[in-house]
C-alpha positions as CSV (number, residue, x, y, z in Angstrom):
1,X,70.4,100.1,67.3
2,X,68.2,101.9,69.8
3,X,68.4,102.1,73.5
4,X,66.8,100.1,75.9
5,X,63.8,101.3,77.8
6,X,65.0,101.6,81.6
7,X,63.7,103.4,84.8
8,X,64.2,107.2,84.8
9,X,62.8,108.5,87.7
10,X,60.5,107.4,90.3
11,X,57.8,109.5,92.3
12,X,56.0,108.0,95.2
13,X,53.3,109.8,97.0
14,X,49.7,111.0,96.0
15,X,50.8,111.4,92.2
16,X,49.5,110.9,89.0
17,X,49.8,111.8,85.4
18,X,48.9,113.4,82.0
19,X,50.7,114.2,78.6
20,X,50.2,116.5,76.1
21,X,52.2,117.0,72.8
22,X,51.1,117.4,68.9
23,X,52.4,116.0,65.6
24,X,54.8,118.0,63.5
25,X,52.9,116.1,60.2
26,X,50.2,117.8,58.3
27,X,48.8,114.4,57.2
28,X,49.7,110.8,58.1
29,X,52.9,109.7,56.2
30,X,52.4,107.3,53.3
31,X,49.2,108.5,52.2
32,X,50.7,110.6,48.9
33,X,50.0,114.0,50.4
34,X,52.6,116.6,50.1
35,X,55.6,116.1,52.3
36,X,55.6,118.9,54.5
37,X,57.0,118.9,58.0
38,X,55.6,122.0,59.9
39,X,57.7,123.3,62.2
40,X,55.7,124.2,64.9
41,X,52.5,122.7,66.6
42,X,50.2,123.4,69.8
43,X,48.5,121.4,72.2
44,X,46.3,122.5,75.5
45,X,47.4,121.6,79.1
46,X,44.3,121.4,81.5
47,X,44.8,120.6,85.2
48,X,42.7,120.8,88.0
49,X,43.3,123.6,90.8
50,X,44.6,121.0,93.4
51,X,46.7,119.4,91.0
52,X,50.1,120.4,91.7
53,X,53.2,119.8,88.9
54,X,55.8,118.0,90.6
55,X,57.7,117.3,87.1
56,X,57.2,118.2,83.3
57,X,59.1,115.9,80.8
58,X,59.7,117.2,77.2
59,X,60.1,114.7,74.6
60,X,60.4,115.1,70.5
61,X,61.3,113.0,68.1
62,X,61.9,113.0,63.9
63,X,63.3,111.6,61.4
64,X,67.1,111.7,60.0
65,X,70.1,112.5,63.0
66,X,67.9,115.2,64.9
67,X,67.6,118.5,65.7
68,X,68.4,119.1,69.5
69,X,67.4,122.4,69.6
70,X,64.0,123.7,70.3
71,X,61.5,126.7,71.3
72,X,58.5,125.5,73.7
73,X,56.1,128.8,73.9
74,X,59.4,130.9,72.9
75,X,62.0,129.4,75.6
76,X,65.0,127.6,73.9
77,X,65.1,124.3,74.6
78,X,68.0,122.4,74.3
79,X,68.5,118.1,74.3
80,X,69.8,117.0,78.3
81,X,69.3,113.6,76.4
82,X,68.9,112.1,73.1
83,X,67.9,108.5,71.6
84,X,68.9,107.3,68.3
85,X,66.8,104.5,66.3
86,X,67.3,103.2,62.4
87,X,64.9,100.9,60.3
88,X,67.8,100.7,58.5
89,X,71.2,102.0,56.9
90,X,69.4,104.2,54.8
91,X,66.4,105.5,57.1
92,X,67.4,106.5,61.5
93,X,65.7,108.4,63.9
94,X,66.1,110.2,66.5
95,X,64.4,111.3,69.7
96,X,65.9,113.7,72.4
97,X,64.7,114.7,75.9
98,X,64.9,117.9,78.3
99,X,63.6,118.3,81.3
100,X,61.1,121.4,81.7
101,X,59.6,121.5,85.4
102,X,60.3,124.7,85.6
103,X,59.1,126.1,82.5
104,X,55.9,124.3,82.7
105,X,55.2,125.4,86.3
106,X,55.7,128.8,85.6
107,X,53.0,128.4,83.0
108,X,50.4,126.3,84.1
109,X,47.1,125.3,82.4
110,X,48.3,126.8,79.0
111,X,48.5,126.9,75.3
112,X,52.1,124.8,74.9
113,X,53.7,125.5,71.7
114,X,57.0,124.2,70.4
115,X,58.5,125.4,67.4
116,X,61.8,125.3,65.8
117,X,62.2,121.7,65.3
118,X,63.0,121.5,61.7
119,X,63.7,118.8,59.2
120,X,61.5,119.8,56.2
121,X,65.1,120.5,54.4
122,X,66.2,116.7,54.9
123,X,63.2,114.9,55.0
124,X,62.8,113.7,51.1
125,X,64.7,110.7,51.0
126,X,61.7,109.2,53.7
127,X,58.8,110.0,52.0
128,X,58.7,107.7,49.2
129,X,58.7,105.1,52.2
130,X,56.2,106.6,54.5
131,X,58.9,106.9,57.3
132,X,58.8,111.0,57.5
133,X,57.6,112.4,60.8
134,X,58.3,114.6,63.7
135,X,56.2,115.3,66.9
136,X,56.3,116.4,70.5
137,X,55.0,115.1,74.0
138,X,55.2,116.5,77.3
139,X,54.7,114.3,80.3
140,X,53.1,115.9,83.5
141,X,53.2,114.7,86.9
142,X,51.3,115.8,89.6
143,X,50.7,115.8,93.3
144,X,47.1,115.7,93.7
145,X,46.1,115.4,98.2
146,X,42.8,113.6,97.4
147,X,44.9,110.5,95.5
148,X,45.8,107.7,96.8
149,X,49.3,106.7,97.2
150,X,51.1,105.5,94.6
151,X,54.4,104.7,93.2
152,X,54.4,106.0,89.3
153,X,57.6,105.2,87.5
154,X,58.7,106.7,84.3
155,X,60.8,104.8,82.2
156,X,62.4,106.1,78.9
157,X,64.6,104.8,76.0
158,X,64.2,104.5,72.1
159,X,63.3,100.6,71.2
160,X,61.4,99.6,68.2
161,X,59.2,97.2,66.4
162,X,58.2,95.2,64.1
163,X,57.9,91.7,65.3
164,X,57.9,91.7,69.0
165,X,59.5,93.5,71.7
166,X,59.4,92.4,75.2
167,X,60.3,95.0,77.7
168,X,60.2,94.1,81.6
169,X,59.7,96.9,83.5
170,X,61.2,96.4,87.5
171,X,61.3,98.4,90.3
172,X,57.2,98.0,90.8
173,X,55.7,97.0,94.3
174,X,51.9,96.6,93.4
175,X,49.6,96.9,96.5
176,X,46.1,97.4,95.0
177,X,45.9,97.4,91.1
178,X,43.0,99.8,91.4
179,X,42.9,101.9,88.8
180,X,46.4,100.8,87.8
181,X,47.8,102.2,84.6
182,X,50.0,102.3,81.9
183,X,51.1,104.5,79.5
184,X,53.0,105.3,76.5
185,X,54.9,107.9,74.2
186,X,55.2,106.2,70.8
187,X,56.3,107.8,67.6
188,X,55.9,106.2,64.0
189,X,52.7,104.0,63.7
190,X,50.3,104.7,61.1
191,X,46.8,103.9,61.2
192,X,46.2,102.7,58.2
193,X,48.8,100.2,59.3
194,X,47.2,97.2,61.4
195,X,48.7,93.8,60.5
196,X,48.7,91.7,64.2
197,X,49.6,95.2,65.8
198,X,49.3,94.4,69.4
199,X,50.1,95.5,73.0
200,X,50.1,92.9,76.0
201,X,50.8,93.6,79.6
202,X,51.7,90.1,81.6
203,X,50.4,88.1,78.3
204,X,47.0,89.9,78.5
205,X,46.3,91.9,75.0
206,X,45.1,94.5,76.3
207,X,43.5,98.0,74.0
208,X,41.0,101.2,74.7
209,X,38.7,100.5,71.6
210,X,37.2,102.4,70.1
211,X,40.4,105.0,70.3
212,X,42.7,102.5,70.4
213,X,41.4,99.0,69.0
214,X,43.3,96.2,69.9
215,X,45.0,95.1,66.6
216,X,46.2,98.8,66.4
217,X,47.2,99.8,69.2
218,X,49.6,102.8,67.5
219,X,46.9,104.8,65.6
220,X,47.9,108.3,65.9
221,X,46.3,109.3,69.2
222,X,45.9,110.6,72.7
223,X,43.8,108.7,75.2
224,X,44.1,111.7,77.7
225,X,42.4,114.3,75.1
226,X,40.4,111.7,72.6
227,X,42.4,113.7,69.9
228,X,42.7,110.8,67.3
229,X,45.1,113.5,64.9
230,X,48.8,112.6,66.1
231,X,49.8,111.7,62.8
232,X,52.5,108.8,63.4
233,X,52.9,109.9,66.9
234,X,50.9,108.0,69.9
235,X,50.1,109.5,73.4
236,X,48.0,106.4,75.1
237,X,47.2,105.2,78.4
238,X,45.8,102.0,79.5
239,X,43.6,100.3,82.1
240,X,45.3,97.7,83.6
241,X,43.7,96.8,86.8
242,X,42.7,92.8,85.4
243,X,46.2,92.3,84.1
244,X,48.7,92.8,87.1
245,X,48.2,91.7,90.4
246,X,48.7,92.5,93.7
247,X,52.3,91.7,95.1
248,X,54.0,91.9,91.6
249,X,57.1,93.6,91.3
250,X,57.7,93.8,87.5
251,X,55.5,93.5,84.6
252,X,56.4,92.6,80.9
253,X,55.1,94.3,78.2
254,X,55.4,92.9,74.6
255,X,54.9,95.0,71.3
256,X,54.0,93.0,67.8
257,X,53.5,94.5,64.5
258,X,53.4,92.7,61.7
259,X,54.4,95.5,59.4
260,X,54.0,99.0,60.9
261,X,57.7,100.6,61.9
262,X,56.7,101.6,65.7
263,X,59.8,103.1,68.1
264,X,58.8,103.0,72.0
265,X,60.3,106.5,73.7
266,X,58.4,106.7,77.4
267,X,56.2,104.3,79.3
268,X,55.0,105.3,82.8
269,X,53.4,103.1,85.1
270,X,51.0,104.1,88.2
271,X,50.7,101.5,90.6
272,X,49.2,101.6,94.1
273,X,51.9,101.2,96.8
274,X,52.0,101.7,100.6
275,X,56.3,101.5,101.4
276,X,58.5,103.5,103.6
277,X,62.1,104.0,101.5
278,X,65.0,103.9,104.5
279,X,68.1,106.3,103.2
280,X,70.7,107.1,105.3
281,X,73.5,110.1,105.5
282,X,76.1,110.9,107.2
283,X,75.8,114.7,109.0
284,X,78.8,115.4,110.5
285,X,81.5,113.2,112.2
286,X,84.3,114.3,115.0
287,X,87.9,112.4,114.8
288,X,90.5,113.8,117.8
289,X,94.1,113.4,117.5
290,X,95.4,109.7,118.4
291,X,92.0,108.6,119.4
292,X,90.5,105.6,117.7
293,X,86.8,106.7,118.8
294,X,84.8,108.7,116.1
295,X,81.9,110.8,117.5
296,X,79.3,111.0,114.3
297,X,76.0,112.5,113.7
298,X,74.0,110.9,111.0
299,X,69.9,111.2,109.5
300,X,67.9,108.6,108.9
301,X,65.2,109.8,106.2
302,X,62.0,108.0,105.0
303,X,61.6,110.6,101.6
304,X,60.1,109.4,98.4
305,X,57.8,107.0,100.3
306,X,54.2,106.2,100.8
307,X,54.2,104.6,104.1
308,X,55.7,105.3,107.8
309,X,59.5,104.0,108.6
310,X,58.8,101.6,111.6
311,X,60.9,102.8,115.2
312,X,63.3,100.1,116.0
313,X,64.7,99.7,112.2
314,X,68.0,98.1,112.6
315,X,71.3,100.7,111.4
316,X,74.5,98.9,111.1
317,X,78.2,101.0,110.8
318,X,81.0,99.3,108.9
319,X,84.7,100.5,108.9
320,X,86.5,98.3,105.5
321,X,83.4,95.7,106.1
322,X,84.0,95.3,109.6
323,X,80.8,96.0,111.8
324,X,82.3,98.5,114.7
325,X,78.9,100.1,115.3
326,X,74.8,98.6,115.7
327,X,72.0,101.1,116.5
328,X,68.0,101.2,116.2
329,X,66.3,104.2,114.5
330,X,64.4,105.9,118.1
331,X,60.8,106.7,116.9
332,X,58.1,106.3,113.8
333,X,59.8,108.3,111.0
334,X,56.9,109.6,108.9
335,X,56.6,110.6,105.6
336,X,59.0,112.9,104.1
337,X,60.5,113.2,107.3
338,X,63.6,112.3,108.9
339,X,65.6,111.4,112.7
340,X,68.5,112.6,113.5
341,X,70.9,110.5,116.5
342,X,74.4,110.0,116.9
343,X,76.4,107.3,117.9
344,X,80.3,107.1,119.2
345,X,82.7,103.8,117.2
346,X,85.1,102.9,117.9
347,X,87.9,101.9,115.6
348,X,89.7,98.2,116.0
349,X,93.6,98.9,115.4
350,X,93.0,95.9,112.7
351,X,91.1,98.2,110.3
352,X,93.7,101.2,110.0
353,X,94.2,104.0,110.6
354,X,92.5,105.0,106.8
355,X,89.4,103.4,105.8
356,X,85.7,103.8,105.0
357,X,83.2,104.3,106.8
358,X,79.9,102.7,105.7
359,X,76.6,103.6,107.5
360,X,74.2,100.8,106.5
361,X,70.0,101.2,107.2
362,X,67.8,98.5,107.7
363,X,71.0,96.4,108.3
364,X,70.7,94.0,110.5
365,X,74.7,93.7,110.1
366,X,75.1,90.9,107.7
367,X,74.0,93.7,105.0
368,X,70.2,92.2,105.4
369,X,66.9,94.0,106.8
370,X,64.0,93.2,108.3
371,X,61.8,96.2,106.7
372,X,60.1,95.7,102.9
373,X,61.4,98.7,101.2
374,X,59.8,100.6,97.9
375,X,64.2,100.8,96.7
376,X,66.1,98.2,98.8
377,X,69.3,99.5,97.0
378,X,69.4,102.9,98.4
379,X,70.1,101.8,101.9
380,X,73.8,102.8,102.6
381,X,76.3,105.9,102.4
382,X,80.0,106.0,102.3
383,X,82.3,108.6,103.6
384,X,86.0,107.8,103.4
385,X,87.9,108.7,107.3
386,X,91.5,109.2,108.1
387,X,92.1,109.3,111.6
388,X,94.4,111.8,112.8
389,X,97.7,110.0,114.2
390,X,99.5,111.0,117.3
391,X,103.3,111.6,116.7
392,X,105.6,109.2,118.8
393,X,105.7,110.6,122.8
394,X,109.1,112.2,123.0
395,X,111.2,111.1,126.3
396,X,112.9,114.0,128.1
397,X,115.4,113.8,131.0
398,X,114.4,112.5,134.3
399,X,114.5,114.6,137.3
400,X,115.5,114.0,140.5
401,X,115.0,115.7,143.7
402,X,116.1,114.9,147.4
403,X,113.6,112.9,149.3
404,X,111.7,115.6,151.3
405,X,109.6,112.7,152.9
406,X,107.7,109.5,152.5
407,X,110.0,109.1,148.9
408,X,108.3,112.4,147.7
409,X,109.8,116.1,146.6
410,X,108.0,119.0,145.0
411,X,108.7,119.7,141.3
412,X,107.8,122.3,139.3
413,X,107.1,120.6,136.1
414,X,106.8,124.1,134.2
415,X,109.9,124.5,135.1
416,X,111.2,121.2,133.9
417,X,109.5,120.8,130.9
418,X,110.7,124.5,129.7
419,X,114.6,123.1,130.3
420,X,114.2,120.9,127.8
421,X,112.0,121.9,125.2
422,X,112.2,125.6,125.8
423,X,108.0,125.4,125.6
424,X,105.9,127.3,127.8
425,X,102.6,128.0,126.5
426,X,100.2,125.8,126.0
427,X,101.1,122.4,128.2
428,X,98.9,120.1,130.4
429,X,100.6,117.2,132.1
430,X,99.1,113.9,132.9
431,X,99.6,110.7,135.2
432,X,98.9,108.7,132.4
433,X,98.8,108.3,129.3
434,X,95.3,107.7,128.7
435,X,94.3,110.7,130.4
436,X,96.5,112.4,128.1
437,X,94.7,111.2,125.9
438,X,91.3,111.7,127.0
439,X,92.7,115.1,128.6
440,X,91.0,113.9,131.9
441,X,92.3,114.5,135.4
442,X,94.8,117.7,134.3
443,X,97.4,118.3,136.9
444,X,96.0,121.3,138.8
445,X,99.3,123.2,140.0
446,X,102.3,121.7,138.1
447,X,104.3,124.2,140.0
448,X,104.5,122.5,142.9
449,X,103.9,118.7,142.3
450,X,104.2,116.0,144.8
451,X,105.2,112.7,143.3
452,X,102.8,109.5,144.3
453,X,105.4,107.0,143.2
454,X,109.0,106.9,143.0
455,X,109.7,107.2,140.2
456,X,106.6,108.6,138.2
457,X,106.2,108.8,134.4
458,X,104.8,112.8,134.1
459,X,103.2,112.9,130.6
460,X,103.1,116.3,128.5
461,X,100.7,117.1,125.8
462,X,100.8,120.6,123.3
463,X,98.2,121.2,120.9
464,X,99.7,121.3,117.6
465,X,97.0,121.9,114.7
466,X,95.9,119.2,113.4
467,X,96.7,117.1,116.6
468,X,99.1,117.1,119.7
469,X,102.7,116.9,120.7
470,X,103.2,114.1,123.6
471,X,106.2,113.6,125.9
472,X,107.2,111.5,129.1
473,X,109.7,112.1,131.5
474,X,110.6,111.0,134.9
475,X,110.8,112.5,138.3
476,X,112.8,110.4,141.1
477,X,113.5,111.2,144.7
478,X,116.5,110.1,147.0
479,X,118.1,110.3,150.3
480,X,120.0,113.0,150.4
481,X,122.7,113.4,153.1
482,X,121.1,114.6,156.8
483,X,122.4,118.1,157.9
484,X,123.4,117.4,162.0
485,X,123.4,120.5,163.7
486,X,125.9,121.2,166.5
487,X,123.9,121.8,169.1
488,X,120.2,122.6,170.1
489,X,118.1,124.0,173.6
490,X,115.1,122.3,174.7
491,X,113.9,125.1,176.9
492,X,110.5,125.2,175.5
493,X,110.9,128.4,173.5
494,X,109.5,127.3,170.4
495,X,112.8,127.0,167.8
496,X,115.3,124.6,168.4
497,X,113.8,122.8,171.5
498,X,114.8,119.3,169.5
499,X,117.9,117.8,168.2
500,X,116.2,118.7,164.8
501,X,118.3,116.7,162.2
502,X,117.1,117.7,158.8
503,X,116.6,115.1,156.6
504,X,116.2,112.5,158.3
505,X,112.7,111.6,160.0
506,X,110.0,110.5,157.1
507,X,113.2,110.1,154.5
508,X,115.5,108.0,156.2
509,X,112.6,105.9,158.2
510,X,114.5,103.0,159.4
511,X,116.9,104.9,161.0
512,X,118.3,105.0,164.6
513,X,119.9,107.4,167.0
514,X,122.1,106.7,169.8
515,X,123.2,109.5,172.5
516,X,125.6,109.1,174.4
517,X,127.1,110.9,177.8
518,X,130.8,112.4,178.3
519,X,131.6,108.8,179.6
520,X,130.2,106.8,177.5
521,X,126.9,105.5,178.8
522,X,124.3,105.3,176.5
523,X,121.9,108.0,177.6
524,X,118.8,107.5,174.3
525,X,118.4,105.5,172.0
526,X,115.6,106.9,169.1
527,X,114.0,106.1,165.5
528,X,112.1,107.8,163.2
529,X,108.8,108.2,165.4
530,X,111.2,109.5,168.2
531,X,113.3,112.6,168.4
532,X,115.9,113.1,170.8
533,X,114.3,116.3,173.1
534,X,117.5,116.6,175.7
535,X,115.8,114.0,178.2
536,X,117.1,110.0,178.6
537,X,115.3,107.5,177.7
538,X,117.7,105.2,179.0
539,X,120.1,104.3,182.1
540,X,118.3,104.3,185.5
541,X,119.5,108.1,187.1
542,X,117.9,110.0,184.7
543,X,115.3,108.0,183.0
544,X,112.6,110.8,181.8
545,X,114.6,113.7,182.8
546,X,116.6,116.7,181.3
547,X,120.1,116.6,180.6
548,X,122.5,118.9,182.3
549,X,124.4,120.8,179.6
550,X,127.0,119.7,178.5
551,X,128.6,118.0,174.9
552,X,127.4,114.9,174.1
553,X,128.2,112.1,171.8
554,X,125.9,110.8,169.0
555,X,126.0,107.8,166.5
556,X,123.1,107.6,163.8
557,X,122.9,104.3,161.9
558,X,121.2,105.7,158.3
559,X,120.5,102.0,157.5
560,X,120.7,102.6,153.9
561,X,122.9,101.1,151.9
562,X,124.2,104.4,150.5
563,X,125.4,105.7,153.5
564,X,127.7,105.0,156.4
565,X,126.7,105.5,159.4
566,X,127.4,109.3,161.0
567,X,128.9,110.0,164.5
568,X,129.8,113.6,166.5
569,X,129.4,115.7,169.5
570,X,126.2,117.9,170.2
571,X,126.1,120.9,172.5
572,X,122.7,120.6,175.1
573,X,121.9,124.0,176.4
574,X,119.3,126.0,178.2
């Protein structure tokens, strides 16, 4: 029974530590004074003016199944935690925890009193046996600028001896053992008790004597105050500088008594360490409809940490485990402080279109670092994406328009889309898909848009919350038939000074015109670069000259295989 001693919280900085706390006993236990367990004790909290409290821990601690409600200085208190212990079936224990930073901050150097822990009405059946107590402790930490930095770790739990207990304490990263320390809450030893009663840090018996000799270490007192009154409750601290060394990263504390019932509830260590502590988070993060790019903005932090986060630390993004991403953090990240950057991924179709999204510091993307970290378990953060899918493109009609030169015709693609959609608000059209996509290079007057191909795929998009509608369709020219007029005058007038057959030149541009006179000599023979304008071009009379009026005969060979070739009589006039 009991629960193992395990890391709580962890402060680095320019920290360090005191307790204070008082026994609920009017006598030490086993002694045949009366039973009486007060209800109510005091002890005196004295810090310095530049000693800041970053944290105040409450413990207490009885005996029998507990009593999780109490008063410190008048404020109800009530258990966040509690710890259960039993010697055996006949006599448990109990200790419970709340946390009162605020309480104790609002306070300050103070008279602490808690009251309203009471047992006295079930506390007979432990007396015959010496095993009735109760007692407080509240751990302080503070931020003090003329410390050096340190890491101090609080651990907590409920374990207890006799015989030996061996608890290894992790998450340490000793620098300089300077004025290293340790310390404990322990409730239950008695003084009177001290058969091979010893504490040992890394095999090293170590003790305070004369408070705290070393064959009995749990004596009833407080190391911080001298007070050597904590009947069956221990507030100690310990020296350690000779017995851990630098570059350690756990230490192993072991506990023997011989015969005196002892439970462990707190142990805090303050070790000299100079880290950074890399954490990453993810700030914001911009998916657009059916695009597999991701535009984030993330914050690399360096917080609880005693050292500067180097530039160039490696950052490593993962989509399902896949890398898709690799960055460097910019600049020096002091202190408590943080850089923020952004980076654009993009998504391989292999990972899905629903994933997560792991952003990974100190990573250099095989999920190992190059930076010695105070936590090297704190360096990723996880945010599950879902891309937003485009719907299927939608194909519409082609259109098709006559040929109004060099295979091209104006369209108004308003116009078009509207017929078959009936939409009219709202639309962009495209060359391509991936400018739909990237809404790059917008058609700038769809009204009246000249094809560049024959046929070209027009692509539509509509914003549609949460993403877009697509569509395609085609627009196609063709030769549409010529319109021959009957007749034209090439008197230099300005209109009609051409046999101006519309439709023809820059549509049908392999095409050829023959004229021919009243008796059937061929008078000009023309293509697309050359337009019959009433003169011959050949015959020998009239090479390079005006043609009397008269009717003449034409024949125009298309050459296209949809068409026959066209033949009639124009009138020449002046």
């Amino acid at each position: 029974m009991g629960q193992d001693v395990e890391l709580y919280q962890q402060f680095n900085g320019r920290y360090d530590y005191t307790a204070i706390g008082n026994t609920l006993n009017l006598a030490e236990n086993g002694t045949g004074a009366d039973c009486i367990i007060s209800t109510e004790s005091s002890a005196t909290l004295s810090l310095n003016a530049n000693q800041t409290i970053v944290a105040a821990y409450l413990y207490w601690a009885g005996s029998d199944t507990g009593d999780f409600n109490v008063s410190l200085n008048n404020n109800p208190v009530t258990a966040e935690r509690t710890f259960s212990d039993a010697l055996d079936a006949n006599r448990v224990f109990f200790a419970a925890f709340a946390d009162v930073t605020t309480l104790v901050q609002s306070i300050g150097s103070d008279e602490y009193t808690l009251s309203d822990l009471d047992i006295q009405s079930i506390i007979s059946p432990y007396c015959p046996t010496g095993t009735n107590f109760a007692g407080w402790a509240i751990t302080i930490i503070y931020e003090d600028d003329n410390l050096p930095l340190n890491q101090l770790n609080v651990y907590d739990g409920l374990q207890s001896v006799p015989d030996i207990l061996t608890i290894t304490l992790d998450n340490l990263n000793v620098l300089d053992n300077e004025n290293a320390k340790i310390g404990f809450i322990a409730w239950e030893g008695d003084r009177s008790l001290a058969v091979n009663e010893q504490l040992t840090i890394n095999g090293n018996i170590i003790g305070n004597p004369p408070l705290n000799p070393i064959n009995n270490a749990f004596n009833g007192t407080n190391s911080f105050t001298g007070a050597s009154d904590l009947y069956n409750m221990d507030i100690d601290v310990y020296n350690i500088q000779n017995n851990i060394s630098i570059g350690d990263t756990s230490a192993t504390i072991q506990l023997t008594s011989g015969q005196d019932f002892v439970m462990i509830n707190n142990i805090i260590t303050v070790l000299n360490s100079q880290l950074p502590d890399a954490t990453i988070s993810l700030d914001n993060y911009i998916v657009e409809c059916g695009n597999r790019n991701i535009e984030i903005e993330y914050t690399v932090n360096n917080f609880n940490s005693t050292d500067v986060l180097p530039n160039n630390t490696p950052i490593t993004f993962y989509a399902n485990g896949i890398v898709v991403g690799q960055t460097t953090t910019l600049n020096t990240i002091e202190i408590n402080e943080s850089e923020t950057n952004s980076i654009v991924l993009t998504i391989p179709e292999t990972v899905g279109d629903d994933f997560i999204l792991t952003l990974s510091v100190d990573d250099i993307g095989d999920n190992s670092g190059i930076v010695i970290e105070i936590n090297e378990n704190n360096n990723m953060f996880e945010q599950t994406i879902n891309l937003l899918v485009a719907p299927p493109i939608e194909t519409l009609p082609e259109t098709l328009l006559c040929d109004e030169g060099f295979n091209s015709a104006t369209f108004n693609l308003n116009e078009i889309f509207q017929q078959s959609t009936n939409i009219n608000d709202n639309v962009a059209f495209y060359t391509s898909l991936s400018d739909l996509q990237n809404q790059e290079n917008e058609i700038f007057d769809p009204t009246a848009y000249n094809n560049t191909t024959n046929p070209e795929t027009i692509y539509a998009r509509v914003e549609s919350d949460p993403c877009y509608d697509s569509y395609s369709f085609d627009v196609l020219v063709e030769n549409c038939p010529p319109y021959i007029p009957d007749g034209f005058s090439p008197n230099n007038d300005g209109p009609n000074d051409w046999f101006n057959i519309q439709g023809l030149y820059d549509i049908f541009e392999n095409h050829k015109l023959l004229i021919y006179n009243r008796y059937g000599t061929l008078i000009f023979e023309g293509d697309n670069s050359k337009p019959w304008d009433g003169k011959a071009n050949r015959g020998i009379n009239n090479l390079g000259k005006l043609l009397p009026v008269g009717t003449y005969y034409y024949v125009l060979h298309l050459n296209d295989p949809n068409y026959k070739s066209m033949a009639g009589w124009v009138y020449l006039n002046y």
